[in-house]
Kinemage of the C-alpha trace (Angstrom):
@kinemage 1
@onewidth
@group {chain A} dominant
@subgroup {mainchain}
@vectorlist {calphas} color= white
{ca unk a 1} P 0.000 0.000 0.000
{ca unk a 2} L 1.420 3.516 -1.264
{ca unk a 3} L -0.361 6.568 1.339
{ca unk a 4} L 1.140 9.629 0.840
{ca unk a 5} L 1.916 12.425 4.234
{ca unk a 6} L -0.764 14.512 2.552
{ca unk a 7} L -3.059 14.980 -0.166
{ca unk a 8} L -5.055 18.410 -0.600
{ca unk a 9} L -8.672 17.689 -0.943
{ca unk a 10} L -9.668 19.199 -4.391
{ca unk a 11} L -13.035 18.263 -6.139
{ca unk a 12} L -14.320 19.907 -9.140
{ca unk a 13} L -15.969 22.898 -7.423
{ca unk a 14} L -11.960 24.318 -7.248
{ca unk a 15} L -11.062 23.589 -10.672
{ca unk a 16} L -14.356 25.032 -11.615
{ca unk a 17} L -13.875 28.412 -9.698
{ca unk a 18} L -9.981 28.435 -10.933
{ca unk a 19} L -10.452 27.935 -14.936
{ca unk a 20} L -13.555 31.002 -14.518
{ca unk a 21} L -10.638 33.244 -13.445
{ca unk a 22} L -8.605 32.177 -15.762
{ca unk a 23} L -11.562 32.647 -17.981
{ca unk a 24} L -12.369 36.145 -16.805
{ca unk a 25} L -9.286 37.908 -17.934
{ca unk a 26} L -8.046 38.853 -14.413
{ca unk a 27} L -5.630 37.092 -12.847
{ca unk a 28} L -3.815 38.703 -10.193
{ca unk a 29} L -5.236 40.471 -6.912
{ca unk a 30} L -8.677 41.448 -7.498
{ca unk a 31} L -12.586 40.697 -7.566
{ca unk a 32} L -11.889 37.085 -6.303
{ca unk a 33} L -9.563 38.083 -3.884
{ca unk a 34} L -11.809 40.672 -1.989
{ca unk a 35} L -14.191 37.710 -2.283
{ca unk a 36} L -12.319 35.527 -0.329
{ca unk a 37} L -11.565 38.172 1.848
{ca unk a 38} L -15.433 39.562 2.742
{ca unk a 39} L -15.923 35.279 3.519
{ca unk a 40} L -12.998 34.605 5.469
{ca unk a 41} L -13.748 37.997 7.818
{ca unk a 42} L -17.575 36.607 7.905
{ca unk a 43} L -16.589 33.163 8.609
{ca unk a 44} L -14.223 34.158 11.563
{ca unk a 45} L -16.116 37.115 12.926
{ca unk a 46} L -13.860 39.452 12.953
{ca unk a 47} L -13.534 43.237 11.445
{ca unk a 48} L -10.665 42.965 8.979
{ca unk a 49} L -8.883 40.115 6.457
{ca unk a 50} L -5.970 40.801 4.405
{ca unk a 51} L -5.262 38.144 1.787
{ca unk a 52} L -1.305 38.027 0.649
{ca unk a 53} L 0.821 35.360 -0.637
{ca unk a 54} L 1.615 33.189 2.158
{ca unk a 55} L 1.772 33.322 5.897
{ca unk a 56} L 5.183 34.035 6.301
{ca unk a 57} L 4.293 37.644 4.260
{ca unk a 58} L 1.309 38.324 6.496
{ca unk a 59} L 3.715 37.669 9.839
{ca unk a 60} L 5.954 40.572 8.131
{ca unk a 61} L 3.042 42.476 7.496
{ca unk a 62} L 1.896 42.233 11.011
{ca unk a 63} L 5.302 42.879 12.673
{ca unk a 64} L 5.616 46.038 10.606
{ca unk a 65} L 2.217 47.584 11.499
{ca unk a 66} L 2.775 47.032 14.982
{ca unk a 67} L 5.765 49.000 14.800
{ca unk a 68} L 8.727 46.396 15.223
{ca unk a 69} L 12.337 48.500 14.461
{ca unk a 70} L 16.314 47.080 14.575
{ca unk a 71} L 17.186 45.640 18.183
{ca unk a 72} L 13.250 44.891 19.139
{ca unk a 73} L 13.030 41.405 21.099
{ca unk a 74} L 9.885 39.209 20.178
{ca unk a 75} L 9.581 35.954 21.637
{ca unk a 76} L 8.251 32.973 19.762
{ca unk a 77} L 8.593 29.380 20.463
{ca unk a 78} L 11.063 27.288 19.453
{ca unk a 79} L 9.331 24.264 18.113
{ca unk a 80} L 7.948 26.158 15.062
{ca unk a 81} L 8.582 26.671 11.228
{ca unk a 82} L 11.307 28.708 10.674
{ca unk a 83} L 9.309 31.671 8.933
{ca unk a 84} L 8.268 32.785 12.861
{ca unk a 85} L 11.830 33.163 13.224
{ca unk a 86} L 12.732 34.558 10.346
{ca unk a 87} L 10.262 37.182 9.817
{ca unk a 88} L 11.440 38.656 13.272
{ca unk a 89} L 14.891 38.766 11.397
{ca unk a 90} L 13.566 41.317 8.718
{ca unk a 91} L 14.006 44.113 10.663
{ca unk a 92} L 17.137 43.248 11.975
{ca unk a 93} L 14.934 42.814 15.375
{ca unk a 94} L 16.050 39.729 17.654
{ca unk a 95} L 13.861 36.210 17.836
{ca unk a 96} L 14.003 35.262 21.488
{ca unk a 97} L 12.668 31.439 21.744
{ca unk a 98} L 11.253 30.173 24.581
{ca unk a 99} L 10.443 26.318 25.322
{ca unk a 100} L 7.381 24.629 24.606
{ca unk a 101} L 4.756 22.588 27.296
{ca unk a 102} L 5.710 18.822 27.047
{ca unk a 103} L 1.888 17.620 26.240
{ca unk a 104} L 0.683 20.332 24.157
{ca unk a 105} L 4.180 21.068 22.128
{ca unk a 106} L 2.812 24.843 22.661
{ca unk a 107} L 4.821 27.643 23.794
{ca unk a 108} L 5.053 27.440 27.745
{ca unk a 109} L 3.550 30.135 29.099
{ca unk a 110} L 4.909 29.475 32.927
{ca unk a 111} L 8.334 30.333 30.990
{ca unk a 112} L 7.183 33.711 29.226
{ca unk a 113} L 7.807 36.137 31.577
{ca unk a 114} L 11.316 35.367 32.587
{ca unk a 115} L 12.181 35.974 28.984
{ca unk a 116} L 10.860 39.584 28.976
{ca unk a 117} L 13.305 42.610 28.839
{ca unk a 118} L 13.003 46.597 28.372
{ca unk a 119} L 13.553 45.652 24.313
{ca unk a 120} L 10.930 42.905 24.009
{ca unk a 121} L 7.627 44.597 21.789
{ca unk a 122} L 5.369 40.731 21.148
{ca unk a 123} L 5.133 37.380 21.357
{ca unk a 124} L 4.158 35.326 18.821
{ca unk a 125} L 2.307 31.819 20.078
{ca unk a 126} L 2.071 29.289 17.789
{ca unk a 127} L -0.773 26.920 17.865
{ca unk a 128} L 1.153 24.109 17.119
{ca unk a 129} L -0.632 21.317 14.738
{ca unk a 130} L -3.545 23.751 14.888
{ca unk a 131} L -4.038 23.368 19.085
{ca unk a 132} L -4.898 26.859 20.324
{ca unk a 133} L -2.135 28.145 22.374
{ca unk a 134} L -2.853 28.850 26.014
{ca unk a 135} L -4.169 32.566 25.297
{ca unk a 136} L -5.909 33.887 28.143
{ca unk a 137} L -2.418 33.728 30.195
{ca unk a 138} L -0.334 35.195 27.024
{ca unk a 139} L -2.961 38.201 26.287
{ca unk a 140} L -2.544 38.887 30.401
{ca unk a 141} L 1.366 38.525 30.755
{ca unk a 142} L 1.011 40.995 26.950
{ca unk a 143} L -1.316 43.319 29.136
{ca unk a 144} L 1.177 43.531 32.248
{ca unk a 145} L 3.960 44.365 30.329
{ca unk a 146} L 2.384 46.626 27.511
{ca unk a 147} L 3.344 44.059 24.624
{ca unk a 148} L 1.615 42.930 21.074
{ca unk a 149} L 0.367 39.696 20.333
{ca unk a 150} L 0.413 38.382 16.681
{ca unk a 151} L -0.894 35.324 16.372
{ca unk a 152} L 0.646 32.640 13.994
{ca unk a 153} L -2.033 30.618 12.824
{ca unk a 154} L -0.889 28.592 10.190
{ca unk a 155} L -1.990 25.491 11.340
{ca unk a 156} L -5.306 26.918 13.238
{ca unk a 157} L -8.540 27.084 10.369
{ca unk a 158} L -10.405 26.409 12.194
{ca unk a 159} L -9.775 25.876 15.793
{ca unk a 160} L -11.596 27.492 18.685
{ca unk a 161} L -10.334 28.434 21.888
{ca unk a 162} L -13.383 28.472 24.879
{ca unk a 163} L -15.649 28.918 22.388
{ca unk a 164} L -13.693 31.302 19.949
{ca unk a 165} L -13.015 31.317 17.084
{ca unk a 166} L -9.083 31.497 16.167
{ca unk a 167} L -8.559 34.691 13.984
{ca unk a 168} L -10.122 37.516 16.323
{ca unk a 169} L -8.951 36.794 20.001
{ca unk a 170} L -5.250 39.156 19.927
{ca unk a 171} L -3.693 42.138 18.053
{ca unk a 172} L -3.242 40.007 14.471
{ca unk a 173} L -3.746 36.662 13.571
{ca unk a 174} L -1.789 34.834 10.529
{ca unk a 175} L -2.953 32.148 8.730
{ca unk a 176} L -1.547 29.579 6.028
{ca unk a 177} L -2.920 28.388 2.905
{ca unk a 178} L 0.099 26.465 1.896
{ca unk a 179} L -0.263 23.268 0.095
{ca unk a 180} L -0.199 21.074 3.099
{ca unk a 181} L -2.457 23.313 5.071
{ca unk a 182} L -6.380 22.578 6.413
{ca unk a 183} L -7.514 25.343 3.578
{ca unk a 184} L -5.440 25.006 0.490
{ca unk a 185} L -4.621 27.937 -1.677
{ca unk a 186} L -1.740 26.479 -3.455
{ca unk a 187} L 0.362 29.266 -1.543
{ca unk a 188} L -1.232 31.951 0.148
{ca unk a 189} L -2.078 33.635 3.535
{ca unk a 190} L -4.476 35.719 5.768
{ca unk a 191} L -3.716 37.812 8.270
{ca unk a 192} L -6.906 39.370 10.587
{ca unk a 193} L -7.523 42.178 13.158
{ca unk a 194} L -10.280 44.198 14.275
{ca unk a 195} L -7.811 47.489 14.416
{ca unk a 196} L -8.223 49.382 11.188
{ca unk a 197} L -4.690 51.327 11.402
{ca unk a 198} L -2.980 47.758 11.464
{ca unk a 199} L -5.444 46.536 8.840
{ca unk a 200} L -4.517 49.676 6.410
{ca unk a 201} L -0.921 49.691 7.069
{ca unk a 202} L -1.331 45.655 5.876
{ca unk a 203} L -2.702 46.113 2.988
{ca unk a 204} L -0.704 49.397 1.574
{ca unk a 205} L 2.492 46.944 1.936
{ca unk a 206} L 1.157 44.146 0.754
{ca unk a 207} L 1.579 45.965 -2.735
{ca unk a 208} L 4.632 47.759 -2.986
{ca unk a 209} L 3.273 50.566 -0.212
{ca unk a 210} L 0.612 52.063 -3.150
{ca unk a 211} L -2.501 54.201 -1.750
{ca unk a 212} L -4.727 52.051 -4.097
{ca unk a 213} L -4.239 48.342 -5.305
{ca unk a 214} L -4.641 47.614 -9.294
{ca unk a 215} L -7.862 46.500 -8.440
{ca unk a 216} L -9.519 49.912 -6.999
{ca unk a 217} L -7.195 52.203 -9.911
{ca unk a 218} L -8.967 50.201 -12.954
{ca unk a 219} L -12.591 49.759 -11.412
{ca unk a 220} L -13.425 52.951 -9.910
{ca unk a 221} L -13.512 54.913 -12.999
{ca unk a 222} L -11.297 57.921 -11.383
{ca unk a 223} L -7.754 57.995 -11.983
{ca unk a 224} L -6.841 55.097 -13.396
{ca unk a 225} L -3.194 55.703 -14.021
{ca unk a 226} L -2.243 57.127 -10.703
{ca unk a 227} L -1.219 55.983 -7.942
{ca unk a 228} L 1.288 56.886 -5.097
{ca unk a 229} L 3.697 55.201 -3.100
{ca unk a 230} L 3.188 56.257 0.762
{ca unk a 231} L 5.479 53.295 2.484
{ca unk a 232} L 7.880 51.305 1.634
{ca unk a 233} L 5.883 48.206 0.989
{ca unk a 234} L 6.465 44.776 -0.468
{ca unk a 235} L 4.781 42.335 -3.356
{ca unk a 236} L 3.055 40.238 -1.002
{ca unk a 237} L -0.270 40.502 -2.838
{ca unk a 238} L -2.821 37.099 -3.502
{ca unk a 239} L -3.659 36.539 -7.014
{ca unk a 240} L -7.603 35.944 -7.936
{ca unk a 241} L -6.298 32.287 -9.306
{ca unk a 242} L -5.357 31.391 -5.332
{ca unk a 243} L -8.556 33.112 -3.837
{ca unk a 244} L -10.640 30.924 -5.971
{ca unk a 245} L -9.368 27.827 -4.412
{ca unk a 246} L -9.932 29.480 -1.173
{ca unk a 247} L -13.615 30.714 -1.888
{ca unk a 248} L -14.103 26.927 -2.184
{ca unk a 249} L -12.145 25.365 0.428
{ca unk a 250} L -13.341 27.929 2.860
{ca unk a 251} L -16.639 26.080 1.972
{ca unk a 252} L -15.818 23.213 3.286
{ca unk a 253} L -13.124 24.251 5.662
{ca unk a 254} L -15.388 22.892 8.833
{ca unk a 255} L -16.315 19.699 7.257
{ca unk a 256} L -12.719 18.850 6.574
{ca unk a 257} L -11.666 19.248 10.335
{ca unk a 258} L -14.411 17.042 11.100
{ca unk a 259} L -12.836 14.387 8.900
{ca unk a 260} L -9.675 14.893 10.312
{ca unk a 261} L -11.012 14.745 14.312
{ca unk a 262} L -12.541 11.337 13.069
{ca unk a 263} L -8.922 10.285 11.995
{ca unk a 264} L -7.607 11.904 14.901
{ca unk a 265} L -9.705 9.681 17.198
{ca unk a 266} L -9.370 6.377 15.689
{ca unk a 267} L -5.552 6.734 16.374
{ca unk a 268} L -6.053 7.976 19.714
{ca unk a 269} L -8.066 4.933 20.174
{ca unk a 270} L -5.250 2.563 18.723
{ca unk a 271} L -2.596 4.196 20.760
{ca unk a 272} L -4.168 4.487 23.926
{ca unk a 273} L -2.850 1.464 26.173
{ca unk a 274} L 0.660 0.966 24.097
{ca unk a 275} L 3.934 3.994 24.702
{ca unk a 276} L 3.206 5.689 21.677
{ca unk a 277} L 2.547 9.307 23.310
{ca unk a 278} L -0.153 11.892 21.862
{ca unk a 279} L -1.009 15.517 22.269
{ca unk a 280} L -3.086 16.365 24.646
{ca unk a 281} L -6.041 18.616 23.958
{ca unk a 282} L -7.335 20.566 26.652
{ca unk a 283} L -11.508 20.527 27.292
{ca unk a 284} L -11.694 24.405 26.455
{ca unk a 285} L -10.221 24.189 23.089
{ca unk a 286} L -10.892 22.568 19.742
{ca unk a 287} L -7.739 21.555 17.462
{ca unk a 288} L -7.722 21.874 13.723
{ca unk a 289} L -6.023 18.608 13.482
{ca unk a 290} L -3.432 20.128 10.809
{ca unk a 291} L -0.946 17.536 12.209
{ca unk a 292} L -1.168 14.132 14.362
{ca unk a 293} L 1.743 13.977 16.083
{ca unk a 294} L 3.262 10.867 18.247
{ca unk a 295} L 5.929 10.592 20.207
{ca unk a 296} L 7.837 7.390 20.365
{ca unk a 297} L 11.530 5.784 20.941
{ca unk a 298} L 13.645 5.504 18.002
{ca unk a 299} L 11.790 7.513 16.355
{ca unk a 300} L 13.922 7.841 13.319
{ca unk a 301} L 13.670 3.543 13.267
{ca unk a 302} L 10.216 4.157 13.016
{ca unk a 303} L 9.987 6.431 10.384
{ca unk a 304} L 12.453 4.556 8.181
{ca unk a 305} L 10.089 1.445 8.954
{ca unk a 306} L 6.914 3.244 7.750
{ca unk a 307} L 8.715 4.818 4.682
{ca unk a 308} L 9.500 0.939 3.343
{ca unk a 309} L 5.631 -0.124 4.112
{ca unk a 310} L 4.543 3.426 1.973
{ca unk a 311} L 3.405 5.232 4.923
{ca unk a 312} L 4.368 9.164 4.244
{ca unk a 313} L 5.453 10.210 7.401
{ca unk a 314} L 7.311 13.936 8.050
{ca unk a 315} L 8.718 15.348 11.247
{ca unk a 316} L 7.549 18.364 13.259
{ca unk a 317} L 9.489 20.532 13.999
{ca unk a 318} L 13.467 20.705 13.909
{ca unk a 319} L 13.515 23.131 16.812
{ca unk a 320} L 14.454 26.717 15.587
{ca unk a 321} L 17.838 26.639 18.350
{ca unk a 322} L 19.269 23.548 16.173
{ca unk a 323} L 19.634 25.360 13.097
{ca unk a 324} L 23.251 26.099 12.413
{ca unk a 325} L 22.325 29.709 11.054
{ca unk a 326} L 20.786 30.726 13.729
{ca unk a 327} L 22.584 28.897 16.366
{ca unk a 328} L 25.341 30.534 15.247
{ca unk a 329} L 24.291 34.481 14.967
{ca unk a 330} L 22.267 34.604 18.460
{ca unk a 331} L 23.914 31.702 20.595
{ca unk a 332} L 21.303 29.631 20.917
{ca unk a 333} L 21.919 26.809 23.607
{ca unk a 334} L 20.260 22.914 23.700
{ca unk a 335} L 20.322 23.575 27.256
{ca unk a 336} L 17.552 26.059 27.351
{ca unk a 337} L 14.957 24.017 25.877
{ca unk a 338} L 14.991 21.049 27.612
{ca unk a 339} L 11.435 19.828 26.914
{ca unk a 340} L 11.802 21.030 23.142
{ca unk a 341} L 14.943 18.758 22.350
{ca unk a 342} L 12.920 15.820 24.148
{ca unk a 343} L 9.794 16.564 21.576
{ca unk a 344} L 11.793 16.757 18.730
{ca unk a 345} L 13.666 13.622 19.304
{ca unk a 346} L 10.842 11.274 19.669
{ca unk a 347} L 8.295 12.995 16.971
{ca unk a 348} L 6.829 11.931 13.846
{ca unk a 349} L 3.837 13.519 11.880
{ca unk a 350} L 1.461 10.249 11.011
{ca unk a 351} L -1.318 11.024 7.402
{ca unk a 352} L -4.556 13.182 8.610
{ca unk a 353} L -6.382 14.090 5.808
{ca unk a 354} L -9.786 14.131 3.805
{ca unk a 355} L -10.282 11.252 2.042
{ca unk a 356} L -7.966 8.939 3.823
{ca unk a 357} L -9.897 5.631 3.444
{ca unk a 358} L -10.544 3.201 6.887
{ca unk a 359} L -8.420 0.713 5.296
{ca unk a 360} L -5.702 3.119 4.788
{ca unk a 361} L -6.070 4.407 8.194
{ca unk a 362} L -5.955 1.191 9.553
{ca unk a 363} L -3.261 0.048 7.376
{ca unk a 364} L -1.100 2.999 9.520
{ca unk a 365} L -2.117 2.292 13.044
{ca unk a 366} L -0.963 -1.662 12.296
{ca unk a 367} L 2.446 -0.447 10.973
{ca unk a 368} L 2.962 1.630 13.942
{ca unk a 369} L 1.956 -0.602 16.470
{ca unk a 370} L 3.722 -3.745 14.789
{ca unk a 371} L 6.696 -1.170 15.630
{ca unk a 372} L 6.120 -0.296 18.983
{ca unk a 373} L 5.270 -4.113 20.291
């Protein structure tokens, strides 16, 4: 049997929607776009949604319309992708990682405030494999200490947290639409907040820092040719050919994490009395499921034994602090993050996906557990 790690789930409504923009004559950022845009703000509740080309762009975005500047500290968990860390990087501002909680692989918020200095401006949680961070206790320790919150949601559409929808809860939220993701753009991102300056700072920089998009100049009828520049802004812009996949997915964006929570469960079920470890997911909060994650020994047998019985299998993450670049530049040391290096040494990502038949699913959990046995 051949399962791959992941398989988007497109049907014909996408390739539909795509070949009427290609159709239409307008490719790039425009009515589609503001489309997807007007849904994803409606589906999440929240004030303001600014599509751009992934979510590594709309972190950038964010961090520059909060006002991040050269030798700014923000502090974002180590067990991440490295585009949290990176984006913090832009402005020549300093990533300051802090360890994750052992059950949750979420930043650990009992570790926050120790890390806090006169320079640091945000955190960033990351609701790792789309399990809301612990947000009540990061928007208070932000509070105390007069800092911003930006959300990085790439794994998190849609997850709630008591109740809420992920998207509206901090200061910006930044989502993914990334191949891989639970909403599948092809590449693409989202980045939400109900405060307009942030939201118009967002979207004058998501297009070179121009007053009006291409969109507005050739459809309003008033000045078509001119524009100005009034920042110094970025191409970061979503083209109509991604937001068409999204106006679809975003359809069906709640009946796909129900497919995945059924996958999630009949693992849990398999797992439960062997030593394969799984996340745990708190009562108040609903997960995604962008990722199933175990932890087991020899991992890295494991993996190697699944990859010869054609079980796609990935890891999650390689903790930022291991990577020689930035290891070397900020002095990053395996000592601080005890609980990370344990995570990361005994983690694989298992298949959790739409359309991932029983037999399939049950092909996986007798692979593992012929393993761990």
């Amino acid at each position: 049997m051949n399962i791959p790690y992941h398989k988007a789930y497109i049907e014909e409504q996408e390739i539909k929607a795509v070949i009427e923009v290609l159709k239409s004559g307008w490719l790039t950022m425009g009515p589609k776009t503001i489309e997807f845009e007007n849904n994803f703000k409606e589906f999440l509740g929240v004030k303001n949604s600014i599509a751009v080309n992934s979510a590594t762009s709309a972190l950038h975005l964010a961090l520059k319309a909060i006002g991040i500047k050269e030798g700014d500290e923000v502090i974002i968990p180590t067990n991440t992708f490295i585009a949290t860390a990176e984006v913090v990087t832009y402005f020549n501002a300093i990533p300051v990682l802090c360890d994750i909680e052992k059950h949750t692989h979420n930043i650990d918020v009992l570790k926050l405030e120790s890390l806090i200095t006169d320079k640091t401006k945000a955190i960033i949680p990351v609701h790792f494999a789309g399990l809301p961070c612990d947000m009540d206790e990061i928007l208070a320790i932000a509070k105390k200490y007069n800092l911003k919150v930006i959300e990085d949601a790439a794994h998190a559409i849609p997850a709630k947290y008591k109740g809420k929808k992920i998207g509206g809860i901090s200061d910006i939220t930044c989502f993914s639409f990334y191949a891989t993701k639970t909403l599948v753009t092809g590449e693409g991102g989202m980045a939400t907040t109900s405060n307009a300056d942030y939201a118009k700072c967002m979207k004058v920089n998501r297009l070179h820092g121009i007053s009006r998009d291409a969109w507005d100049r050739y459809t309003t009828g008033v000045g078509t040719w001119y524009y100005e520049v009034v920042d110094n802004g970025y191409k970061y812009n979503m083209a109509d050919m991604n937001a068409a996949l999204g106006v679809e997915q975003l359809k069906k964006v709640e009946w796909m994490r129900d497919e995945r929570e059924k996958i999630a469960r009949k693992y849990a079920a398999a797992f439960k009395d062997t030593n394969v470890e799984i996340i745990d997911i708190p009562d108040d909060r609903e997960s995604a499921y962008h990722l199933y994650v175990i932890k087991v020994n020899n991992r890295d047998e494991l993996m190697a034994k699944l990859t010869e019985k054609g079980v796609g299998v990935s890891v999650h993450f390689i903790p930022i602090h291991k990577h020689p670049y930035y290891k070397e530049k900020y002095g990053y040391q395996d000592g601080d993050y005890h609980v990370a290096n344990k995570v990361f040494d005994r983690s694989l990502s298992l298949p959790i996906y739409p359309g991932l038949s029983d037999e399939e699913i049950d092909y996986v959990i007798s692979k593992v557990l012929e393993f761990v046995k």
